[in-house]
C-alpha positions in Angstrom: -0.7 15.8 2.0 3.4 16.9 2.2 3.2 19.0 -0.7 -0.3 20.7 0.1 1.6 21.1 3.5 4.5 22.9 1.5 2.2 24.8 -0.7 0.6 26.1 2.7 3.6 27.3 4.2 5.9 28.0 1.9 3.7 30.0 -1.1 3.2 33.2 1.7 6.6 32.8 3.5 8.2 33.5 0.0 6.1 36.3 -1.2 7.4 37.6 1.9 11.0 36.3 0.9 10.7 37.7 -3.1 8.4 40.6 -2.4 10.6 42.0 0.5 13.9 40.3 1.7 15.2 39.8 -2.3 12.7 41.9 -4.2 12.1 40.1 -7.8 10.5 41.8 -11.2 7.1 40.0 -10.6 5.3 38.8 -8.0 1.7 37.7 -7.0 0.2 37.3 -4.2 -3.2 36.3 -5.8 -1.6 33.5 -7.0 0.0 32.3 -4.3 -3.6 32.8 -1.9 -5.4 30.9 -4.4 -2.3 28.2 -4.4 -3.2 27.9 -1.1 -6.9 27.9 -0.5 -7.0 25.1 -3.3 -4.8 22.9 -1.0 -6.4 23.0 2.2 -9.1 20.9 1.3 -5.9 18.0 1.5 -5.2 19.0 5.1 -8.7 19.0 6.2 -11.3 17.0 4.3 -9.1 14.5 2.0 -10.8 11.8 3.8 -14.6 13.0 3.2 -13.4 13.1 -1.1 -14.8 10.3 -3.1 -12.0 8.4 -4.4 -12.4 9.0 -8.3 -13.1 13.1 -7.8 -9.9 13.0 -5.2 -7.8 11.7 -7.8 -9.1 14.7 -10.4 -8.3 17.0 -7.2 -4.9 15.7 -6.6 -4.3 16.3 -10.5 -5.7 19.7 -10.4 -3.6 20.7 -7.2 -0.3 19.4 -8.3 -0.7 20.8 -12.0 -1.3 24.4 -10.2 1.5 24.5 -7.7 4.4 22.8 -9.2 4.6 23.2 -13.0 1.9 26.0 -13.5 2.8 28.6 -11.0 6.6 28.3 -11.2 6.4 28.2 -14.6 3.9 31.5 -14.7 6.5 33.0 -12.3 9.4 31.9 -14.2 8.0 33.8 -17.7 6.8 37.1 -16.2 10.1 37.0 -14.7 12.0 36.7 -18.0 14.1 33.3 -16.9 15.6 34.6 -13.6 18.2 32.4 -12.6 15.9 32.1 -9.0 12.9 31.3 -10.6 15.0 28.8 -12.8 16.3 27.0 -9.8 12.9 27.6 -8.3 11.1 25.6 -11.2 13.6 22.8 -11.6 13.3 22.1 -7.8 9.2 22.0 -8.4 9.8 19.7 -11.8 12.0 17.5 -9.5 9.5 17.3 -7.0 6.5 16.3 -9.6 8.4 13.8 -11.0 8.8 12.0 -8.1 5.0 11.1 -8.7 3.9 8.5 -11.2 5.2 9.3 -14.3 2.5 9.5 -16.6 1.1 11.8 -14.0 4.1 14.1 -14.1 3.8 14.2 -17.8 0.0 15.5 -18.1 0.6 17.3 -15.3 3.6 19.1 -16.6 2.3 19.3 -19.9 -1.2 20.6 -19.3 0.8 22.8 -16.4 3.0 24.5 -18.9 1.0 25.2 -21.8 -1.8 26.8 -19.6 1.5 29.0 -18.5 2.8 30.0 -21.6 -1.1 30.9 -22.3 -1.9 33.0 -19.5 1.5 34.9 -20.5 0.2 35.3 -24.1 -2.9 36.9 -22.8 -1.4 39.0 -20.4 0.8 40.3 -22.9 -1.9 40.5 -25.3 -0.4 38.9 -28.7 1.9 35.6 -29.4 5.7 36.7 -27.8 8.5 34.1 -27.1 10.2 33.5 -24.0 12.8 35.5 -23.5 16.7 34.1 -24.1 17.1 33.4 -20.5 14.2 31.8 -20.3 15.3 29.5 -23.3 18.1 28.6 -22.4 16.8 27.3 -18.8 14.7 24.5 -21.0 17.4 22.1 -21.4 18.5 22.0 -18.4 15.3 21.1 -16.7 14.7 18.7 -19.6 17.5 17.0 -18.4 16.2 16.9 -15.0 13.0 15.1 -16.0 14.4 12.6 -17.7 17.5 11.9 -15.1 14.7 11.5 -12.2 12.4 9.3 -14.7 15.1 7.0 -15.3 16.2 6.7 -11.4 12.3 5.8 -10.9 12.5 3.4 -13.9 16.4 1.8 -12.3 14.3 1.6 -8.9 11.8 -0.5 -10.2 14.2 -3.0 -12.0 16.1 -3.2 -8.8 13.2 -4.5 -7.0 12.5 -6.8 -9.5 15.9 -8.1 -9.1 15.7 -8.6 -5.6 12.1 -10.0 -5.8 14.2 -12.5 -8.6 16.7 -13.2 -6.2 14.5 -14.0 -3.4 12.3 -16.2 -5.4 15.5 -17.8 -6.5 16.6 -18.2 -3.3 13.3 -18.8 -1.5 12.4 -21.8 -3.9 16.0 -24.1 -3.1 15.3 -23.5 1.1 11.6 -24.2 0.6 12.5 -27.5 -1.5 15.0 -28.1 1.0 12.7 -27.3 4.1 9.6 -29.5 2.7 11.4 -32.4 2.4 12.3 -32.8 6.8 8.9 -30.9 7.0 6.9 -34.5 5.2 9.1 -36.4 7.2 7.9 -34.9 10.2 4.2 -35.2 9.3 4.0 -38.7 8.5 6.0 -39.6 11.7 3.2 -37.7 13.7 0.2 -39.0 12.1 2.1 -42.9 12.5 2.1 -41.7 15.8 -0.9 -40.7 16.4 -2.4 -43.7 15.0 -0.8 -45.9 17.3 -1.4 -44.0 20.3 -5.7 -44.4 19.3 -5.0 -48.2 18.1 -3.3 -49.6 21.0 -4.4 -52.2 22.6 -3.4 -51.3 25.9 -6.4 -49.2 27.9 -5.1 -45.3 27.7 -2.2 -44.2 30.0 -2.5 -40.9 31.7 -0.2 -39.5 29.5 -1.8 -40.3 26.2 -3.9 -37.5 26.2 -1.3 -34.7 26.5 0.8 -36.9 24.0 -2.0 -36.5 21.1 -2.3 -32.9 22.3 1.6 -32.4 21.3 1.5 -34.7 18.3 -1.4 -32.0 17.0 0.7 -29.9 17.5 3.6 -31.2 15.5 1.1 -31.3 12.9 -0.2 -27.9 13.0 3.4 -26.3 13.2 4.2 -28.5 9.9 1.1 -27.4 8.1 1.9 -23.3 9.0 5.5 -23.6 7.9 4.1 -24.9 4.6 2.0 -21.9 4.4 4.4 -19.6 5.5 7.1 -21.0 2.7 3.9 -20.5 -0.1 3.5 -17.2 1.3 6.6 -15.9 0.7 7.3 -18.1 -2.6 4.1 -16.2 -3.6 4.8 -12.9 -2.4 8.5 -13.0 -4.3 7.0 -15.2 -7.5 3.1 -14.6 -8.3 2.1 -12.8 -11.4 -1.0 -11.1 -12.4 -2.2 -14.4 -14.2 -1.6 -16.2 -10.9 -3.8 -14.2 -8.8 -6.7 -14.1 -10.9 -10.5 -14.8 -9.6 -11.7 -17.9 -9.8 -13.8 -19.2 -7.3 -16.8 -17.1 -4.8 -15.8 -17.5 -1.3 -17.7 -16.8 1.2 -15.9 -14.6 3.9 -17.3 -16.2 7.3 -16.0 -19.4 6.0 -12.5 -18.1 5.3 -12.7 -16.1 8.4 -13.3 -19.8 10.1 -10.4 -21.8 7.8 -7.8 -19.0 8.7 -8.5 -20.1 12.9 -8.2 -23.3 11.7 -5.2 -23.3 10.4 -3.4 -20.3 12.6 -0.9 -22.5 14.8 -1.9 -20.8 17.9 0.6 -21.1 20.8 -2.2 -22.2 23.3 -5.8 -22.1 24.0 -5.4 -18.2 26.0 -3.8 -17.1 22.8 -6.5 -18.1 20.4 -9.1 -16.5 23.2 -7.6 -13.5 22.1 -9.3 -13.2 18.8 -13.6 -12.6 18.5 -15.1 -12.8 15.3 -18.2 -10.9 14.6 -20.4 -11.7 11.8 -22.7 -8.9 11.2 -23.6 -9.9 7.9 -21.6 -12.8 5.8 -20.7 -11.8 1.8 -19.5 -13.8 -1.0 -16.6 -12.4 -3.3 -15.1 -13.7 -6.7 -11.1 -14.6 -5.2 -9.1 -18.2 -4.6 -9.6 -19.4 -0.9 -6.3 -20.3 -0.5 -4.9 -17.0 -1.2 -7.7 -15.5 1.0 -6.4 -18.0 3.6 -2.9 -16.5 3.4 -4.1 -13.1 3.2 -6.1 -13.5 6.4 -3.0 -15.2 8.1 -0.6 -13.1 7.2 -3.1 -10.3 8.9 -3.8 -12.4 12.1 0.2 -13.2 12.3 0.8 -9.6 12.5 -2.1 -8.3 14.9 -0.8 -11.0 17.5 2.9 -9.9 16.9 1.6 -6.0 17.8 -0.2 -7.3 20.8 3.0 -9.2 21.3 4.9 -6.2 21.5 3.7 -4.5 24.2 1.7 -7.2 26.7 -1.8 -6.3 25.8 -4.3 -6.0 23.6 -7.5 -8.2 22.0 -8.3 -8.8 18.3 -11.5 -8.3 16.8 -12.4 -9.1 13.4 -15.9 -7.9 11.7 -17.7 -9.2 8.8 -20.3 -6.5 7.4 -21.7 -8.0 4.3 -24.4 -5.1 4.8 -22.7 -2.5 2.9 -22.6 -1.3 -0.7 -19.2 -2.2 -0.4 -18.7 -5.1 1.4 -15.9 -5.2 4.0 -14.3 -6.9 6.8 -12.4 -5.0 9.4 -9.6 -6.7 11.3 -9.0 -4.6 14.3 -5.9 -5.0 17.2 -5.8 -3.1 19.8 -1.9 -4.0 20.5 1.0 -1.1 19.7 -0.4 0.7 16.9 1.5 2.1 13.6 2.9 5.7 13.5 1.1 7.8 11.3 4.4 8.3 9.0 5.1 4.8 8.8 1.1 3.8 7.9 1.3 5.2 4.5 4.3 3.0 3.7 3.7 -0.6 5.4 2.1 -1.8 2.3 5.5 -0.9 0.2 7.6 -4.2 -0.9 10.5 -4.8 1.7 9.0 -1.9 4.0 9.2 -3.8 7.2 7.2 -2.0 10.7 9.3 -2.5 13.2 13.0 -2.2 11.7 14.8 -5.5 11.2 11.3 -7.6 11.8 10.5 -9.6 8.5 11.1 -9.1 5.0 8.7 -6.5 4.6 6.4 -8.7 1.7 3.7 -9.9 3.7 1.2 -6.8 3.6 2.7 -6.0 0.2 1.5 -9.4 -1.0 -1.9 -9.0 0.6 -2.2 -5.6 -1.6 -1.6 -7.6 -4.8 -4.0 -10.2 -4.0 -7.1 -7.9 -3.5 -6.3 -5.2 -6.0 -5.9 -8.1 -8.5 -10.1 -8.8 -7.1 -11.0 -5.6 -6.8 -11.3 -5.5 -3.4 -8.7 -2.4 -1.8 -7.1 -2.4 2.0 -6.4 0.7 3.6 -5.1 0.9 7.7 -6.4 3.5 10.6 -4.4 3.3 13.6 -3.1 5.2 16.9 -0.1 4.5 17.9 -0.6 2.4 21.5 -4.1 2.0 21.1 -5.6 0.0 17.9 -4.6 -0.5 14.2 -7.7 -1.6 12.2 -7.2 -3.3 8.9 -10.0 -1.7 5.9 -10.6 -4.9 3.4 -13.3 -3.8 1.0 -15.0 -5.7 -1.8 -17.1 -5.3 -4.8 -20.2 -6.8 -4.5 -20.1 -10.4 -6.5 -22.1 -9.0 -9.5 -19.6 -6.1 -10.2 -17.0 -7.6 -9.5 -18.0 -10.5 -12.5 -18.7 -7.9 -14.9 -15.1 -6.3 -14.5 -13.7 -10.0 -14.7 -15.2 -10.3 -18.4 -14.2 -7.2 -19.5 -10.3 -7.6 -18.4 -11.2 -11.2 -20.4 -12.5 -9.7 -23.3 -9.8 -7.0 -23.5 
């Protein structure tokens, strides 16, 4: 949506700027019109696209205005030293995108070029010298941006190894006071209902805070296989294997939330339009749906208000569930990057795995999560499954291949 906004702007401001302020060999402002009429459809009705003909739009898009045009611009130019620097800032800028992506892009981009210049000049003629000579230069660029993508990626896999390192010796160190906690509870709690003694007035509120002690111990154990899975689990881990049914891990996450008191759990309404089965493992469903409910309360947290709704419609093509707060909201910048690994919303609050983790875990059953939200006035949380039947054909052909 940046670049189309670039494309929009910026292909008419510099005809302006190479047509009359620095006047250049060749210029065309065909071109850049059609550049931008075939990029407003990303400002205005990106949304409306189905997903698979959005991605063969996105492809078309970038191909024309990064390596096509500049490189067009670049050869009717004869290799001017601005339209050099003006095509190595656009092959910078694609390759900043998924790499196989930059490759077709710039491949399909740059041949149709070079064609286009054939036919114009109606026969087979090489670039000129200064047109050469720009080629190893931007070649250089590609690759030196490919491998900072590639040296990004290891270094988040060394921090997600150093985590998991690190995560594993406090969790075995934390579970260990963590048993001993439990079992002194439950002893407890047995001889508070075994007494012989008729009940004291304060028995009551001592069970009540013995529960407690329990739940607190069971959601630190999650919250130590939550992160052990988010900085650990592979692909083979997170594999389908059992069809849950949605209301009933809807009703195991309340169950196991360790709410702070009766008001805060009155917070939360479930809805159950229509319940749906999906092929997933309930306990990482649980966590998923924790992890969610942990961070709507924290929003409503943050500002004093606020109510959380969560909706099962099983009705769809596409099944769904929609968790919706209506605490502080997520900036529209920040929404495209609060499912990144160690992208934590606000600053300095978490590690920044949680929704990152919850992405893994559905993409690896098919399922997809997208966010809406206004800042100060709801964030709703998109989980969308295949229907069962789908989503067991896929599972035998990822078996099978």
């Amino acid at each position: 949506m940046v670049l189309a906004w670039v494309a929009i702007v910026g292909m008419p401001l510099y005809y302006i700027v190479w047509a009359y302020w620095f006047p250049q060999p060749y210029e065309n402002l065909a071109l850049r019109i059609f550049g931008v009429v075939l990029c407003l459809p990303a400002i205005f009705v990106r949304h409306l696209i189905p997903k698979k003909w959005l991605t063969v739009y996105f492809f078309i898009g970038l191909t024309y205005v990064a390596p096509f045009f500049f490189t067009f611009m670049f050869l009717m130019n004869d290799g001017s030293s601005i339209w050099g620097q003006s095509l190595l800032i656009a092959l910078i800028i694609l390759f900043h995108f998924d790499t196989t992506l930059a490759f077709l892009s710039y491949t399909a981009g740059t041949a149709l070029a070079y064609l286009v210049y054939v036919v114009l000049h109606g026969s087979v003629i090489a670039p000129s010298f200064h047109a050469l000579e720009q080629w190893p230069i931007q070649i250089f660029a590609i690759l030196t941006v490919s491998i900072a993508k590639v040296s990004r990626k290891v270094l988040a896999q060394e921090k997600l190894a150093g985590m998991a390192t690190a995560l594993a010796t406090v969790s075995h160190e934390l579970r260990t006071p963590l048993r001993s906690i439990n079992a002194n509870a439950r002893g407890l709690s047995r001889l508070l209902q075994e007494g012989p003694t008729p009940a004291a007035p304060n028995q009551i509120p001592m069970e009540k805070a013995l529960a407690r002690i329990e739940l607190e111990v069971r959601h630190m154990n999650n919250v130590i296989d939550l992160f052990l899975l988010s900085a650990s689990t592979s692909r083979e881990n997170l594999i389908p294997k059992d069809i849950v049914s949605m209301a009933a891990a809807v009703e195991l996450m309340m169950q196991r939330y360790p709410f702070v008191n009766q008001e805060q759990r009155a917070l939360v309404a479930i809805t159950v339009r229509s319940d749906f089965r999906f092929l997933g493992q309930v306990e990482l469903c649980s966590m998923v749906l924790v992890n969610l409910l942990r961070n709507a309360l924290t929003s409503i947290q943050r500002v004093g208000k606020g109510r959380i709704r969560i909706l099962l419609d099983g009705a769809r093509a596409r099944p769904r569930l929609l968790f919706i707060d209506t605490g502080c909201g997520i900036e529209a910048s920040r929404a495209t990057h609060i499912f990144e690994r160690f992208y934590a919303y606000p600053e300095h609050n978490g590690t920044g795995i949680g929704l990152a983790f919850c992405t893994e875990v559905l993409e690896a059953w098919g399922a997809h999560i997208r966010v809406v939200s206004r800042p100060l006035g709801y964030t709703i949380f998109v989980l969308e499954f295949p229907p069962v039947v789908q989503q067991k054909a896929a599972d035998v052909r990822s078996l099978l291949n």
